[in-house]
Each structure stands twice: as C-alpha cells, then as structure tokens.
Residue frames relative to the residue before (quaternion, step in Angstrom):
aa qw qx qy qz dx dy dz
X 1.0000 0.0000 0.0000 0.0000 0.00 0.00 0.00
X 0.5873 0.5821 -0.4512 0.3355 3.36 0.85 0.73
X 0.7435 -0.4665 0.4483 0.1690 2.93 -1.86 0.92
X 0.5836 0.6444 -0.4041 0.2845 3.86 0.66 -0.50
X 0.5518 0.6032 -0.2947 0.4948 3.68 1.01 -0.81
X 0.7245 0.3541 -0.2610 0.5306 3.42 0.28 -1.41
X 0.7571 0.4081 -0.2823 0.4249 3.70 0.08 -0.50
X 0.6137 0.2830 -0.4042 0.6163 3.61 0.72 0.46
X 0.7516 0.2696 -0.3669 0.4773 3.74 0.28 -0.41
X 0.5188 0.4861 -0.4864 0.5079 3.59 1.11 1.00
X 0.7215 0.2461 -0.3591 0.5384 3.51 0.99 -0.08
X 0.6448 0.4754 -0.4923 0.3404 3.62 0.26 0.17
X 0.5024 0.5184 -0.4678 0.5099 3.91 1.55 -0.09
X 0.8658 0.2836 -0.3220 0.2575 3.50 0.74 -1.19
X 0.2327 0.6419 -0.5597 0.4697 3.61 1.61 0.80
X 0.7717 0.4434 -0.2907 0.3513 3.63 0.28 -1.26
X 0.5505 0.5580 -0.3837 0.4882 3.35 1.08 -1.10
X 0.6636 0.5178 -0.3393 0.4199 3.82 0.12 -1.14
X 0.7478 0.3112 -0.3133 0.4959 3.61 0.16 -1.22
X 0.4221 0.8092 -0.2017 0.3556 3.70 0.82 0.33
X 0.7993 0.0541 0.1805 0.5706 2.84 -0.24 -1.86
X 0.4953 0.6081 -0.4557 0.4210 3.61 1.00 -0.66
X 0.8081 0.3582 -0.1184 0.4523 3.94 0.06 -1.39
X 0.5771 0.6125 -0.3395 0.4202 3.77 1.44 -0.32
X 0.5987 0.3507 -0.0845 0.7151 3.35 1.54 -1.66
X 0.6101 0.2413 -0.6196 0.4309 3.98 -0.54 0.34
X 0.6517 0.5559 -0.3532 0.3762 3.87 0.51 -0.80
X 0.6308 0.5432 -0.3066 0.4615 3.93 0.90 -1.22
X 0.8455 0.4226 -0.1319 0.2986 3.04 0.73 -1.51
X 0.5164 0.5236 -0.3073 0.6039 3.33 2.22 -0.73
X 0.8652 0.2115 -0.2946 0.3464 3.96 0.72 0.48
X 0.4393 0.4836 -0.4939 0.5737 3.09 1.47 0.64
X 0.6324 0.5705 -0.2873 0.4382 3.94 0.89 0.04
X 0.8835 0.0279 -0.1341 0.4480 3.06 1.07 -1.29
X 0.6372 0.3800 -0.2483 0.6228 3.73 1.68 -0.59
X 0.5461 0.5108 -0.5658 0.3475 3.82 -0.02 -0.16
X 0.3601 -0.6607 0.6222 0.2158 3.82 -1.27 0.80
X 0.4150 -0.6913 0.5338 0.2550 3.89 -0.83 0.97
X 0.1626 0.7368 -0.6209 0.2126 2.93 -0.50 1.35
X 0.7726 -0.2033 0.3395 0.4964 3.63 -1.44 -0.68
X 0.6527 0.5537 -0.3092 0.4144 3.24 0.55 -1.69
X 0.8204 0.4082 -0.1845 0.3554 3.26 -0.28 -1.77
X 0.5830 0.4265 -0.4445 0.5297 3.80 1.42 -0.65
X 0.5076 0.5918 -0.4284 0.4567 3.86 0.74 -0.55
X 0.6504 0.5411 -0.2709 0.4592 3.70 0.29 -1.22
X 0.6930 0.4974 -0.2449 0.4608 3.68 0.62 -1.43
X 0.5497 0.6022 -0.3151 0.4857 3.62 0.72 -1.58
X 0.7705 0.5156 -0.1595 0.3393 3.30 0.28 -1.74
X 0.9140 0.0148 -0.2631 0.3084 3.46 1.02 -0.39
X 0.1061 0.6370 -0.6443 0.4098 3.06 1.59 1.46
X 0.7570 0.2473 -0.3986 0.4549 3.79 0.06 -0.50
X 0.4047 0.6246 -0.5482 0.3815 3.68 0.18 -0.37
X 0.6842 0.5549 -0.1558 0.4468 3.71 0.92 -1.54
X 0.8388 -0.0381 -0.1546 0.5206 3.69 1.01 -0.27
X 0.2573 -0.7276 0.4752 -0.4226 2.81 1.01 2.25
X 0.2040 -0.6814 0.6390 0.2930 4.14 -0.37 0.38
X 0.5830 -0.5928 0.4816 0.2771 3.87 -1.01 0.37
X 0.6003 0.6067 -0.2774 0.4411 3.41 1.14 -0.56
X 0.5647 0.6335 -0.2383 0.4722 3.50 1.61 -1.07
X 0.5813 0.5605 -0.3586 0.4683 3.23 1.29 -1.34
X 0.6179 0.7075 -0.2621 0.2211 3.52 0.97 -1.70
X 0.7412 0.3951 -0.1765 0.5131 2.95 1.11 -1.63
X 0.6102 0.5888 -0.3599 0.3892 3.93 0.89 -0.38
X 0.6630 0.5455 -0.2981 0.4172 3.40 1.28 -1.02
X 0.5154 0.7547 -0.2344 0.3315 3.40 2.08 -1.10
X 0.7947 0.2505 -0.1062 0.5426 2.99 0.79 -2.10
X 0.6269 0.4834 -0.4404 0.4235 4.50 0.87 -0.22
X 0.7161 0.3918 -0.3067 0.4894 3.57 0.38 -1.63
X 0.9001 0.2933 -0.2144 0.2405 3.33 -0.14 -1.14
X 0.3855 0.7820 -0.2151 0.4400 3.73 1.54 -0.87
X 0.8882 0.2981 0.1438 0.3188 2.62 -0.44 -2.70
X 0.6697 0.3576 -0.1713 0.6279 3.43 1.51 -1.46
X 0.3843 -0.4985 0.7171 0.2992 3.96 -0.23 -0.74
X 0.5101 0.5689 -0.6274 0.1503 3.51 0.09 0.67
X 0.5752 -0.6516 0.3638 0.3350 3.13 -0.89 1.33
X 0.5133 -0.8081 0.2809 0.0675 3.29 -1.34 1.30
X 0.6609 0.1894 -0.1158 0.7168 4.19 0.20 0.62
X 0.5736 0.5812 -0.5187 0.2533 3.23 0.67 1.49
X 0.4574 -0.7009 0.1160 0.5349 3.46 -0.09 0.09
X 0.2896 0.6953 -0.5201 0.4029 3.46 1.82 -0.13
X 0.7803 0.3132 -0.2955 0.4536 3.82 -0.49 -1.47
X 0.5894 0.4757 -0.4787 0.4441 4.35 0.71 -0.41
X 0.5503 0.6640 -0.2869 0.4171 3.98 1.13 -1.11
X 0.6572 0.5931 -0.2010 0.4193 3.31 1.12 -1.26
X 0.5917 0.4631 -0.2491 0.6110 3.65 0.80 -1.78
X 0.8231 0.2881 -0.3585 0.3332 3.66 -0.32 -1.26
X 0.5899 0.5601 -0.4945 0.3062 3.92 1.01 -0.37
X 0.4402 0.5904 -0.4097 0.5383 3.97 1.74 -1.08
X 0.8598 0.2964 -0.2494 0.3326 3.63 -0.21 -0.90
X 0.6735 0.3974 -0.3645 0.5056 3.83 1.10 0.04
X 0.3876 0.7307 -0.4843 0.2850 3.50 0.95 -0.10
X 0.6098 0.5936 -0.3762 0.3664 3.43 0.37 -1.87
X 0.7689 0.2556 -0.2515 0.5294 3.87 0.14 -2.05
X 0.3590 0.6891 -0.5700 0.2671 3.99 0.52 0.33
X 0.7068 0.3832 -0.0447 0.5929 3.05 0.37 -2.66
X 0.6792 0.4316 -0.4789 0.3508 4.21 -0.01 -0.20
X 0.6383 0.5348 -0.3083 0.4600 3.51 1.02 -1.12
X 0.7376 0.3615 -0.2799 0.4970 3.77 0.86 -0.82
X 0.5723 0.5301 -0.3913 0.4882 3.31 0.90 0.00
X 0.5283 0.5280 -0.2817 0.6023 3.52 1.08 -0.49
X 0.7000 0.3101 -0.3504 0.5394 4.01 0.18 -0.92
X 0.6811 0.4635 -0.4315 0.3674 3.80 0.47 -0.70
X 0.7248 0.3572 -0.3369 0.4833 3.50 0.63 -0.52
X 0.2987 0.7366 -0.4759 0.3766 3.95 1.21 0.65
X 0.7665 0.3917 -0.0794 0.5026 3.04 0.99 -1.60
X 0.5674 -0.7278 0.3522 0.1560 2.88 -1.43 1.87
X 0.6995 -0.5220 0.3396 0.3505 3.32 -1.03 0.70
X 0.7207 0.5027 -0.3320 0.3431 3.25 0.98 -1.49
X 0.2481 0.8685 -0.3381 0.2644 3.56 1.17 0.39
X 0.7402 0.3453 0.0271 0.5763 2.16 0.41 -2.41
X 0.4912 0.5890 -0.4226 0.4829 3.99 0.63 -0.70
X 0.7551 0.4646 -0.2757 0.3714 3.64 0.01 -1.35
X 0.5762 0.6792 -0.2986 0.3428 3.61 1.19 -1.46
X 0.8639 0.2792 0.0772 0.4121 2.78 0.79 -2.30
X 0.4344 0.4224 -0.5921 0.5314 3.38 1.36 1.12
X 0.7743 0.3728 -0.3334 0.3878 3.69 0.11 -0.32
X 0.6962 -0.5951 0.1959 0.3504 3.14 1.12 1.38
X 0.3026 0.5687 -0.6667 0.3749 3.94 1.28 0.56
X 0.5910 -0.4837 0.6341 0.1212 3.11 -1.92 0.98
X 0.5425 -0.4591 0.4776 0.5166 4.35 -1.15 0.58
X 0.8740 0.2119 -0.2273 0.3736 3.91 -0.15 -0.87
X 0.3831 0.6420 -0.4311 0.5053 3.39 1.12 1.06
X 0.6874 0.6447 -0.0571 0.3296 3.00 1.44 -1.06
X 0.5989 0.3197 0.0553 0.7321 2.36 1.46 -1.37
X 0.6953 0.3356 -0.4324 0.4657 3.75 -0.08 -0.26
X 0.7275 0.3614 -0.2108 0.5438 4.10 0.64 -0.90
X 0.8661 0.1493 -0.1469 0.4538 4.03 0.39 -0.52
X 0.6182 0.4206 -0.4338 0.5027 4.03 0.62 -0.55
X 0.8035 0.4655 -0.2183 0.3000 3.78 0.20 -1.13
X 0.4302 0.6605 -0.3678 0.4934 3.46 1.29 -0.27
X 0.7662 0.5032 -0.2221 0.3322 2.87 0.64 -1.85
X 0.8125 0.3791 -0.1270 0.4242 3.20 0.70 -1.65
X 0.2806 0.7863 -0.4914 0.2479 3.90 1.11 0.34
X 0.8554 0.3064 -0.2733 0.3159 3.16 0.41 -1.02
X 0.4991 0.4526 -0.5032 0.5412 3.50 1.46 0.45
X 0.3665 0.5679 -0.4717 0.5662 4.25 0.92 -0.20
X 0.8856 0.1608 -0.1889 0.3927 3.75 -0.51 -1.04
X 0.3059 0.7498 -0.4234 0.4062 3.63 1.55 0.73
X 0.6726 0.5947 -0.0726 0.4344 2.30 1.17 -2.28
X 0.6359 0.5869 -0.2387 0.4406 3.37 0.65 -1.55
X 0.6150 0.6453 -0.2267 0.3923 3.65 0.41 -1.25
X 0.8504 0.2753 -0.1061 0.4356 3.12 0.56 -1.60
X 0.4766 0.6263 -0.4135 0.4579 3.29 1.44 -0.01
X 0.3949 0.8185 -0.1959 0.3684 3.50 1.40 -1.27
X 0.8766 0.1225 -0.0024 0.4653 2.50 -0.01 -1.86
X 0.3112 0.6961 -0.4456 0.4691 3.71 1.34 0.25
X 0.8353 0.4549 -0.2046 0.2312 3.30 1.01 -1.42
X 0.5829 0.6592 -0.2464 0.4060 2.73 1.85 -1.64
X 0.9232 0.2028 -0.1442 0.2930 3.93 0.91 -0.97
X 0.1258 0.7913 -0.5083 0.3156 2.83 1.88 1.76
X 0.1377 -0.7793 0.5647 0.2340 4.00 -0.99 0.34
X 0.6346 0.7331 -0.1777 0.1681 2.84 1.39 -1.30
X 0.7017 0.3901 -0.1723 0.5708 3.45 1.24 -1.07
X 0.6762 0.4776 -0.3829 0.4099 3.42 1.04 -0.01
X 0.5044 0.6322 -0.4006 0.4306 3.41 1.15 -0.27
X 0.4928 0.5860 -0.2761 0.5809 3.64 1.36 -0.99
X 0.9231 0.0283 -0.1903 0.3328 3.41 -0.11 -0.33
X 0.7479 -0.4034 0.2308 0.4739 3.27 0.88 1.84
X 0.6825 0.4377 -0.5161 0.2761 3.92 -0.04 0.21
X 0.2715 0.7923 -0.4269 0.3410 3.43 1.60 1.11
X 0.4260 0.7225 -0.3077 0.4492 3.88 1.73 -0.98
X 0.3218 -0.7074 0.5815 0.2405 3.41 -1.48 0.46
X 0.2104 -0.8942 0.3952 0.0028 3.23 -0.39 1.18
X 0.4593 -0.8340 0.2924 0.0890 3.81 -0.24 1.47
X 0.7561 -0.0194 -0.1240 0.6423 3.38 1.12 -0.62
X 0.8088 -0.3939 0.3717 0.2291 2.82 -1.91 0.81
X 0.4812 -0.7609 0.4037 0.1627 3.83 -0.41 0.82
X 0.1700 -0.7524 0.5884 0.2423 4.01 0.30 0.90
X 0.8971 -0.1555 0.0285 0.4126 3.82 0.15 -0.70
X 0.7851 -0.4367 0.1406 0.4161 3.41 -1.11 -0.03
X 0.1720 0.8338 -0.2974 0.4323 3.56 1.70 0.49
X 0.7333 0.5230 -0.0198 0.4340 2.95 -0.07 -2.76
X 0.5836 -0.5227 0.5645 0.2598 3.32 -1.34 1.23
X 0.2553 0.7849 -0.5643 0.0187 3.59 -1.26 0.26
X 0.3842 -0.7088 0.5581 0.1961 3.43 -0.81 0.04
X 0.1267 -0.8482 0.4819 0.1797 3.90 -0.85 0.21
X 0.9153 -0.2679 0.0759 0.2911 3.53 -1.53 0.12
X 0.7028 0.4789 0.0331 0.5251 3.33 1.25 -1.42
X 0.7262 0.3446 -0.1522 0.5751 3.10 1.14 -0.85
X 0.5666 0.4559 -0.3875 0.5665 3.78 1.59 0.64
X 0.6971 0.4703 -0.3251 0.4327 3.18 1.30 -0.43
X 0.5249 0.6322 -0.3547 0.4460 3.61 1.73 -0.20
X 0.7143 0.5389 -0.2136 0.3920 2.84 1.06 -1.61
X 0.6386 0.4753 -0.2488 0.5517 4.15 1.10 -1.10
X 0.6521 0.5910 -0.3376 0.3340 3.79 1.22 -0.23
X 0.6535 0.4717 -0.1215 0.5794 2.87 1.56 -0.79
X 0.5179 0.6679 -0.4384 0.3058 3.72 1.15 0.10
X 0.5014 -0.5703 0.4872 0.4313 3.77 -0.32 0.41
X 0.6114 0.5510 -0.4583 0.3355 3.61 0.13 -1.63
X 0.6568 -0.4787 0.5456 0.2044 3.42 -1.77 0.32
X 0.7499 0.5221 -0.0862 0.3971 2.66 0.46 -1.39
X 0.6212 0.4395 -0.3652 0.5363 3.89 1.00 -0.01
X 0.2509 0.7173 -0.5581 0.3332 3.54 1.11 0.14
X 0.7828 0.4601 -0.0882 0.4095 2.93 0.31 -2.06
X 0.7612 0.4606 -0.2102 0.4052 3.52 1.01 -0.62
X 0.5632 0.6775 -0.2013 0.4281 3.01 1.64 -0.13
X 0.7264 0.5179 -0.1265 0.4337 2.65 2.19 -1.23
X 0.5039 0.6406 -0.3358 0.4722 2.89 2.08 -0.67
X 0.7328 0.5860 -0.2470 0.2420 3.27 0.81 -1.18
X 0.4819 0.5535 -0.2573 0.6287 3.31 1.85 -0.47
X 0.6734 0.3321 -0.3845 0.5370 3.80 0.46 -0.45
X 0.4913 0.6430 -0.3495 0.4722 3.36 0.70 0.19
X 0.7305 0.3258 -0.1081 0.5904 3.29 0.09 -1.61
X 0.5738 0.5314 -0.4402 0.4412 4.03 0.87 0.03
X 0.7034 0.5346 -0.1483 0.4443 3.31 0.97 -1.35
X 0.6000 0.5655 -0.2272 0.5183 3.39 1.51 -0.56
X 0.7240 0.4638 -0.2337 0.4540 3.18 0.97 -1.11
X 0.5877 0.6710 -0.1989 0.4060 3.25 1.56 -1.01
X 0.6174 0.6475 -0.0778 0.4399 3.03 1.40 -1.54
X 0.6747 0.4334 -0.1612 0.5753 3.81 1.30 -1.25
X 0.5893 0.5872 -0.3236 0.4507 3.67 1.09 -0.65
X 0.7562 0.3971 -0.2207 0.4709 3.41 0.85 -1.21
X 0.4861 0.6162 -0.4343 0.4420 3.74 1.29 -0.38
C-alpha cells in the first residue's frame, strides 16, 4: 500500500512527456506562425488542432492502445508508452499557447532584425523566441499539468495493475499518481480513506513542485 511506485513512474512519464512535447510544440507552433504560407493546408492544420485540444482524454487512451501498443510493441504499463498518449493529448494547448506568445511580440522586432541584415531564422531564433518563451513555458506547464492528473487514457493502456517493485527506468512496469488515487478510492477497506487522502496531498505537492521548477 505504498505510494513509492506511483510517484516515480509519475516522474519518469513526466521527464518523458517534457523532452517530448516541449520541442514538438515550440517547433509546430514556431512554423505554423512564422514559415508556413497561409493557405488551405495550414488553415486545415490550425482547425485541426483547436479540436485535437477538446478531444476527450479517453480517445487519446484508446489510440495510444491500438498504435503505440498493438501496432508498435511498445511495452505495456510503462511510463514510456503512458508519456506517449499524454504527449498526443498536451500538444494541441502546447502549439496554441506558443502561438499565442509568438504573435505577443511586436512586429517592430522582427522589422528591426531584418533590416540590419538578420536572416528569417535569425530572427526568430535570436529575437522573436527569447521574447515569447515565457508565455511557451506557460503554455508548456499547463499542458503538464493537464497531463500529470489525466486517469483516463492511462487506464486504457494497462497502467491500472498493482505493481510490486519500484521502477529503475522508463522500461519497468509502473503505475502513476491519479490512477493510485482511483484505484485506493474505490477500495472498500477503511483504511484507504486515509490513504487516498494522503495520496492527493501528494499528487498536489507534485504538481506544485513541477510548477515552481
């Protein structure tokens, strides 16, 4: 009945999720903003992942089921293949939120860059992106934490099991935060009351804990 399992295979998904979705959605969003021509396509692309964004989580669940785990062989109730589902489903408020900070930043920027001979990805790699990071890692955050206290799509792929030892890496069967607190909610025993509650002050203190990083 301890709490150690879920709380390392909650930080090795959201290590994975980060090195992920972070660089996937500053990139989508730093060329559908500034290099993508406005066309059909790219309005097609955009359309596409405003809804992607209110997507139920469970959908993700069942996609990560029958591609990652099915189709690829990724090994199953790990926190890699959980990292995966939650990176598809935090992307969308990733690439919208940085798209939002990129279009924060004043034109006369980019104007100023690219008369004094900065090159388009000079521009943008040395003056637009600097600027607009800290609404990017807003963005990033709140996806994050979207991700850490999803249950739904992880149940789908098996991280629902009770799991005995402590996970060495991102490999290693494991189980996470939310889904321990579902799983001790629903126990008859008394006694998980209390554990249920710890387990939520937990998953607060975590969440708290990634916010301030």
């Amino acid at each position: 009945a301890g709490i150690g399992v879920s709380l390392v295979g909650s930080f090795f998904m959201m290590v994975v999720v980060l090195v992920l979705s972070l660089p996937i959605g500053v990139a989508a969003s730093i060329y559908l903003e500034e290099f993508a021509p406005k066309n059909r396509l790219t309005d097609l692309i955009e359309v596409n992942i405003s809804n992607l964004a209110a997507v139920p989580s469970i959908v993700f669940g069942i996609l990560g089921l029958a591609v990652f785990i099915n189709f690829f062989g990724v090994p199953r109730s790990t926190p890699l293949v959980a990292a995966m589902v939650l990176t598809l489903m935090t992307l969308p408020t990733i690439i919208i939120a940085s798209r939002a900070a990129l279009k924060s930043v004043p034109p006369s920027i980019r104007e100023a860059a690219l008369g004094v001979g900065a090159s388009k990805m000079q521009t943008v790699t040395h003056h637009v992106l600097p600027l607009a990071l800290p609404g990017m890692l807003t963005g990033t955050i709140i996806g994050m934490a979207q991700a850490l206290g999803e249950t739904a799509p992880l149940l789908m792929i098996g991280m629902v099991a009770f799991i005995v030892d402590v996970p060495q890496g991102f490999f290693d069967p494991s189980t996470v935060l939310p889904v321990q607190v579902y799983l001790w909610a629903d126990s008859p025993e008394r006694a998980f009351v209390e554990k249920t509650s710890a387990a939520i002050m937990v998953l607060l203190a975590f969440l708290l804990t990634m916010n301030l990083l």
